[in-house]
C-alpha positions, 0 to 999 in steps of 0.5 A: 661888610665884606669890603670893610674886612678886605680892606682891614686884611689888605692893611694887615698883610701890608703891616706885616710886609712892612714889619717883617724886616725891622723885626729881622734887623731887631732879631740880628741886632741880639744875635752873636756871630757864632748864633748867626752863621750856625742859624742864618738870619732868621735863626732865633739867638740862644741868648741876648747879645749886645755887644755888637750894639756896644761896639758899634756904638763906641767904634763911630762915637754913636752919641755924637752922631745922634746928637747931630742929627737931632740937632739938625733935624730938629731945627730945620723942622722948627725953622722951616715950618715957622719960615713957611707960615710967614711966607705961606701967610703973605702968599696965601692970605696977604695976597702979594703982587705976583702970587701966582708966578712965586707959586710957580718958583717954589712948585719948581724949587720942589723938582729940583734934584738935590744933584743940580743944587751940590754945586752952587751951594758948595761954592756959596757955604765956602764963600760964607764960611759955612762949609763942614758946618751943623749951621750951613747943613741946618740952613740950606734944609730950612730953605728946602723943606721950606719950598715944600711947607710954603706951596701947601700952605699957601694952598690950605691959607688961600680957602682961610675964612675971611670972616675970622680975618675980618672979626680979628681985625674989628677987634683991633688985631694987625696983621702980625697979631692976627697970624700969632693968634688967628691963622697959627692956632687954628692951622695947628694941626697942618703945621704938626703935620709939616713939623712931623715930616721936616723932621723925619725927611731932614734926619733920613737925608744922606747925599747933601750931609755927606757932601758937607760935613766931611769931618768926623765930629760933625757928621750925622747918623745916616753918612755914619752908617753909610760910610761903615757899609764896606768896612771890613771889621764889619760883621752881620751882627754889627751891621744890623746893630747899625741899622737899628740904632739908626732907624730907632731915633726916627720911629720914635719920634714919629710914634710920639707925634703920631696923635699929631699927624692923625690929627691933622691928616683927619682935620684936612680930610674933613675940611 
């Protein structure tokens, strides 16, 4: 019993210290520069002002932004985690020739900095004709969080039990109707899990953005907020209204698709 309270007042004080800034941020975010700089940042607003929010969002044209980077985040996420069950599949069920050094390659395409990839990359989209592109951006994070989504599951496909495998095929499903209807319903919540983390990783991405999409019209909410960092027309007001819009988009997709991620955390703790 006394563990049990410790480890409840051990996650409060850590919710608390993880709470603490983004109600900080919020706080400022209402604030006007005259109720800042007599209060400080923790000094409560004497009324609730938005036009920071409002400026800001009109001076980097803030709804562009944000739809690029639920475009992009939201298809990387789609497309990696059904491009990781297809490889995931062949590697973890299908068994191919080799299995164990493609393993290997895609455990070391995980290490691999994003600084050793800007190079080739850059050279390749330029080639391509995909340079300052929502499509060579959406491309090249499908590829990366697929290196990811394919070492997991290629794990969690290789314990799959073969008597399920074996029924389906009895009943005279292939191997491509077997994976559509077998293996992906049965694996859905670590494929929720996957789609959480593809989403939430490629929208916090700000170095390979920044490298390409260097116009204005194509650039996501992260380089965005990064860029207006050292502007001068600036304020603690406007900075804090920037940080909020750009860390809402993000919490409320994980609040939405919490139940999802318990899910399958749970489900992959029980297996």
């Amino acid at each position: 019993m006394i563990r049990r309270y410790s480890v409840l007042a051990a996650l409060a004080v850590l919710a608390v210290a993880m709470l603490v800034p983004f109600a900080v941020v919020t706080l400022n975010a209402v604030k006007s520069p005259a109720d800042y700089s007599s209060g400080g940042p923790l000094g409560l607003p004497s009324e609730l002002y938005l036009d920071g929010i409002v400026e800001f969002w009109n001076r980097v044209g803030f709804g562009g932004k944000l739809w690029n980077s639920l475009l992009i985040s939201g298809s990387v996420a789609v497309l990696a985690t059904v491009l990781s069950v297809l490889n995931a599949y062949a590697l973890g069920i299908g068994r191919v020739r080799g299995r164990m050094w493609i393993m290997v390659l895609f455990l070391v395409a995980n290490t691999l900095p994003q600084e050793a990839l800007v190079y080739p990359l850059y050279y390749l989209s330029k080639q391509a004709g995909l340079y300052d592109t929502r499509l060579g951006v959406i491309i090249i994070f499908t590829v990366i969080q697929s290196a990811f989504g394919t070492y997991l599951l290629a794990s969690v496909l290789g314990r799959f039990p073969r008597e399920i495998l074996e029924a389906a095929a009895l009943d005279g499903a292939g191997k491509w109707r077997a994976l559509w209807q077998v293996v992906v319903p049965i694996s859905r919540p670590t494929l929720g899990v996957l789609l959480v983390f593809f989403f939430i990783w490629t929208w916090n991405e700000f170095f390979l953005p920044l490298v390409f999409l260097v116009s204005n019209e194509n650039q996501t909410v992260p380089v965005a907020l990064g860029v207006l960092q050292g502007d001068k027309m600036m304020d603690a007001t406007m900075s804090s209204a920037s940080a909020l819009l750009g860390i809402l988009p993000a919490v409320a997709f994980f609040l939405i698709f919490q139940r999802t991620l318990t899910r399958g955390v749970t489900m992959g703790a029980v297996r």
